[in-house]
C-alpha positions as CSV (number, residue, x, y, z in Angstrom):
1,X,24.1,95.1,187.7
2,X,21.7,92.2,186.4
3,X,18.3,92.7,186.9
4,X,16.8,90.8,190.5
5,X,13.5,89.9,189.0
6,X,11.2,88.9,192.6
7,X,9.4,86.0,192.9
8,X,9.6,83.3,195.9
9,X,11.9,80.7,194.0
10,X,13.5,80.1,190.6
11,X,10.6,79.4,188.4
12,X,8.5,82.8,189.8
13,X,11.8,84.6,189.1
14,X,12.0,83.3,185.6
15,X,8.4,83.9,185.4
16,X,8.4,87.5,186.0
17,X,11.4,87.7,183.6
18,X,9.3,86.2,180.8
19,X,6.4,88.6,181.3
20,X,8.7,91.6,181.3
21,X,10.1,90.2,178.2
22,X,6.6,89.7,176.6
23,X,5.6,93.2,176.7
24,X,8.4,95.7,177.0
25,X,8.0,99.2,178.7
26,X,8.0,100.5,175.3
27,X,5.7,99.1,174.3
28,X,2.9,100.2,177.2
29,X,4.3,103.4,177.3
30,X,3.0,103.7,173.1
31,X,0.1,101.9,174.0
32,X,-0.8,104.4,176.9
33,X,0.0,107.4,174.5
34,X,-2.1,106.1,172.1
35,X,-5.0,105.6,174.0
36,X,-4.5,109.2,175.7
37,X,-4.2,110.7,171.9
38,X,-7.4,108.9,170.7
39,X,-9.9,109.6,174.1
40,X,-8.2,113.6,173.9
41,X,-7.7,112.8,177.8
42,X,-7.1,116.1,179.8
43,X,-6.2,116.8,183.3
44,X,-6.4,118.9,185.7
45,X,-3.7,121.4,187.7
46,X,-4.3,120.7,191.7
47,X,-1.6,122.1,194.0
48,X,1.6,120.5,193.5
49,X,0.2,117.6,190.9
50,X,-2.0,117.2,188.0
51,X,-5.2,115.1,188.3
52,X,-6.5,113.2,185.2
53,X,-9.7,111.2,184.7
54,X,-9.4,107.9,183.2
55,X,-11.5,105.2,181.6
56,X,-11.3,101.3,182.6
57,X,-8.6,100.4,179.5
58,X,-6.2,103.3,180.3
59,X,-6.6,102.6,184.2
60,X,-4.3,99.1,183.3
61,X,-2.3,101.4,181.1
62,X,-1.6,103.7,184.2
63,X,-0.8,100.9,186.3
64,X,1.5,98.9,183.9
65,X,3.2,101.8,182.6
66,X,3.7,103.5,186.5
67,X,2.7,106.9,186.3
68,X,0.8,108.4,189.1
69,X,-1.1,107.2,192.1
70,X,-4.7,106.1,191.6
71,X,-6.9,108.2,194.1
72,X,-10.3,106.6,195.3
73,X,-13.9,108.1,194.4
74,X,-17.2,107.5,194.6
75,X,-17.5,107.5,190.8
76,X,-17.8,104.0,189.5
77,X,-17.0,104.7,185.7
78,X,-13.8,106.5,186.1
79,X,-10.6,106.0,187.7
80,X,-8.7,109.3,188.8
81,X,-4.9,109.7,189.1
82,X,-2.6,111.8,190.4
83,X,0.4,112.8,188.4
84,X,3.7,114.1,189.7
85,X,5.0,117.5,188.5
86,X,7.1,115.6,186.0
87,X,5.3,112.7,185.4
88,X,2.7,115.3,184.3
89,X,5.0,117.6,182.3
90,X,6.1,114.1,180.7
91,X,2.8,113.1,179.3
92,X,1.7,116.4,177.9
93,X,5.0,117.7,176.4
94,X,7.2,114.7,175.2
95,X,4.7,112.3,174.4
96,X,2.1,115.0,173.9
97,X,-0.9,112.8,174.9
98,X,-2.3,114.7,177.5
99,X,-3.8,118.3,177.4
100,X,-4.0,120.1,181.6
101,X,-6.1,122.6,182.1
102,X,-5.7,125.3,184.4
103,X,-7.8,127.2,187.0
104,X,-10.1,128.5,184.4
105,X,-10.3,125.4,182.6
106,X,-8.8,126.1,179.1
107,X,-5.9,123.9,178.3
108,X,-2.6,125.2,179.1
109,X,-0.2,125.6,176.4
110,X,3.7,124.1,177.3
111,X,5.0,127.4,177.8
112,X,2.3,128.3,180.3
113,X,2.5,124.9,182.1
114,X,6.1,125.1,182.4
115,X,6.0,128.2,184.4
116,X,3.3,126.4,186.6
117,X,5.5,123.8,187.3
118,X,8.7,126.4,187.8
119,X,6.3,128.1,190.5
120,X,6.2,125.0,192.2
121,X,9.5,123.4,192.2
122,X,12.4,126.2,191.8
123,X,14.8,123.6,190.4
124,X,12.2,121.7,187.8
125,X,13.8,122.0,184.7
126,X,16.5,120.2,186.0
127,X,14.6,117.5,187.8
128,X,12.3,117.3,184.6
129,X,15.5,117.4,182.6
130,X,16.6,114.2,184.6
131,X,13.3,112.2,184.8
132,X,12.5,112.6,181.1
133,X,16.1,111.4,180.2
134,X,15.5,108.2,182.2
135,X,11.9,107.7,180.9
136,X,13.8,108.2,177.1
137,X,15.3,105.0,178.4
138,X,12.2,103.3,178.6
139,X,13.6,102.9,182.8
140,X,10.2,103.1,185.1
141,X,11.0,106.1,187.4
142,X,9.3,106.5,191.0
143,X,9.7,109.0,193.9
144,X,12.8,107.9,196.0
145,X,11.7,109.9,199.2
146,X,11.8,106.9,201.2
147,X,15.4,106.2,199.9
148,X,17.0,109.6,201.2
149,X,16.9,109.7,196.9
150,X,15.2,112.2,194.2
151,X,13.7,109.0,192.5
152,X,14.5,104.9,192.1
153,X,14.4,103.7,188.8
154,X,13.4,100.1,187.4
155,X,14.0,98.0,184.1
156,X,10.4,97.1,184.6
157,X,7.0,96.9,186.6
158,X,7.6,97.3,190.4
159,X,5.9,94.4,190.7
160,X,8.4,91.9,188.7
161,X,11.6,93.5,189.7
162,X,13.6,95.1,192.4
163,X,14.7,99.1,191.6
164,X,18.3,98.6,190.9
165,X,19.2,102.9,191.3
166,X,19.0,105.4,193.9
167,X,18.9,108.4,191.7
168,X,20.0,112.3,192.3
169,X,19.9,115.1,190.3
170,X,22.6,117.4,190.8
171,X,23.6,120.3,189.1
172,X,26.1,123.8,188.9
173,X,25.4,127.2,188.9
174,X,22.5,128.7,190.2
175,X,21.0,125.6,191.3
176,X,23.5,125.2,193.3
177,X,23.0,121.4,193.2
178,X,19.4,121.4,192.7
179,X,18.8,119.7,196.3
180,X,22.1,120.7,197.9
181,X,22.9,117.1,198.2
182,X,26.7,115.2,198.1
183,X,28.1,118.8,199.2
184,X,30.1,116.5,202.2
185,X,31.6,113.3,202.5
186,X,29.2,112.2,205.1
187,X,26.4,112.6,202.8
188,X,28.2,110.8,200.2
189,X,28.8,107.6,203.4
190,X,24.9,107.9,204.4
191,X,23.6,107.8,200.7
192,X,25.6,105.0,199.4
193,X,25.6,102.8,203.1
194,X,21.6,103.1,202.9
195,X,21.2,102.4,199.3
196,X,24.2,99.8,199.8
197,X,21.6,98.0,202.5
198,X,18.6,97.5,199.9
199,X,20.6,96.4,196.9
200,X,21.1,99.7,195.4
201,X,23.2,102.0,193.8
202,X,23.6,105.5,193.9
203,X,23.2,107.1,190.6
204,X,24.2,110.7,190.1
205,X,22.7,112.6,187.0
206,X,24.7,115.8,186.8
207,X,22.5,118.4,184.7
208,X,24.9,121.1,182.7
209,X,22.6,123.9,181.8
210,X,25.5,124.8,179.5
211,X,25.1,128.9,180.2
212,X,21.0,128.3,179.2
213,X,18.6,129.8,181.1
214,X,15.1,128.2,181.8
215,X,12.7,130.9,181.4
216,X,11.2,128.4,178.6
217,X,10.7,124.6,177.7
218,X,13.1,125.1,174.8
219,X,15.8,124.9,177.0
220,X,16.2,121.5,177.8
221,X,17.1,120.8,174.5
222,X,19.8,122.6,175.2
223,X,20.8,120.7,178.3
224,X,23.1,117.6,178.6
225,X,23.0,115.0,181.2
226,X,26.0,113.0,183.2
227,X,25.5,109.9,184.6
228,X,28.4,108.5,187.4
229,X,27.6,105.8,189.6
230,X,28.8,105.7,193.0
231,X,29.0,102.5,195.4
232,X,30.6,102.8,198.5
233,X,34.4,101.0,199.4
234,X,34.8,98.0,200.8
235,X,37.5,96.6,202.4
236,X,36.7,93.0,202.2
237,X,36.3,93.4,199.1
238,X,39.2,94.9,197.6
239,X,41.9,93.1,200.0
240,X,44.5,90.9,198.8
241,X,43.5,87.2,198.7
């Protein structure tokens, strides 16, 4: 599928193509680490998410590289956000620029953090296990609730172009699928038919845990991932001329 940068007409299309172009998701992802490494940013666990204070510089970094929400205060010299579960988990243990600190306020080592996040989503390692392994990709991963999806995935900023995946996590054993999604054909039809209507496929990422448990972070790298893409049949299309 080729990327469907937006923009009104041809030249804003080509425009926002250029500026993806310019500067790469891999490269604002290192510059956000970077900055994160040097200012020894920490965050904050706060019910399901992770909040993290942020100066002016690293605000744009935020933005541009998509994690979190910004969340509005009165302060006027720092910019909070709120991290996803593994948005969070993402920053502080594969790029290992941001420290969390828990209730007491001492940082949280991974092992620690990792059962936080476990106590808060049954099935995280293999959701983290999914999102990281499209992040790897240098793909820009957001929440795909509105979808009927886990998440939606871009080649770039939101902002210059259209998510191209619907995106589930599915896996075996005691999962049981992770979010007991695709068990029947009719969830298979309404997926695809609704992804189908805004330009998107489905993407399935099928997580073996390969007989590992996940009492630890050290699993993952002991997991593998699947990827099948699934678009739904069309007559019209396949048809004899």
């Amino acid at each position: 599928m080729a990327p469907r940068w937006k923009g009104k007409d041809t030249k804003a299309k080509k425009d926002s193509e250029d500026e993806a172009h310019k500067e790469p998701m891999s490269k604002i992802i290192y510059l956000l680490q970077s900055s994160l490494v040097q200012s020894d940013a920490a965050g904050f666990l706060s019910g399901n998410s992770v909040r993290v204070a942020v100066e002016a510089e690293q605000t744009d970094l935020f933005v541009k590289a998509c994690f979190g929400q910004p969340v509005s205060t009165v302060e006027k010299d720092k910019q909070w956000f709120q991290l996803g579960l593994e948005e969070a988990f993402y920053l502080c243990n594969s790029l290992k620029c941001l420290k969390i600190n828990g209730s007491n306020n001492s940082p949280q080592d991974d092992q620690e953090l990792w059962h936080f996040m476990r106590s808060k989503k049954k099935a995280f390692s293999c959701f983290y296990k999914g999102y990281s392994h499209l992040r790897l990709k240098n793909w820009v991963v957001r929440p795909g609730a509105q979808y009927g999806v886990d998440f939606v995935v871009y080649r770039h900023h939101p902002a210059l172009v259209h998510s191209e995946y619907g995106v589930l996590v599915l896996s075996g054993g005691d999962d049981n699928d992770c979010n007991g999604r695709l068990r029947e054909w009719s969830d298979f039809h309404c997926t695809t038919r609704l992804l189908g209507s805004v330009a998107k496929s489905l993407l399935v990422l099928y997580i073996s845990k390969n007989g590992v448990g996940d009492d630890s972070p050290s699993c993952l790298a002991k997991y593998t991932v699947e990827e099948r893409t699934i678009t739904r049949w069309s007559p019209q299309q396949c048809r004899e001329g």
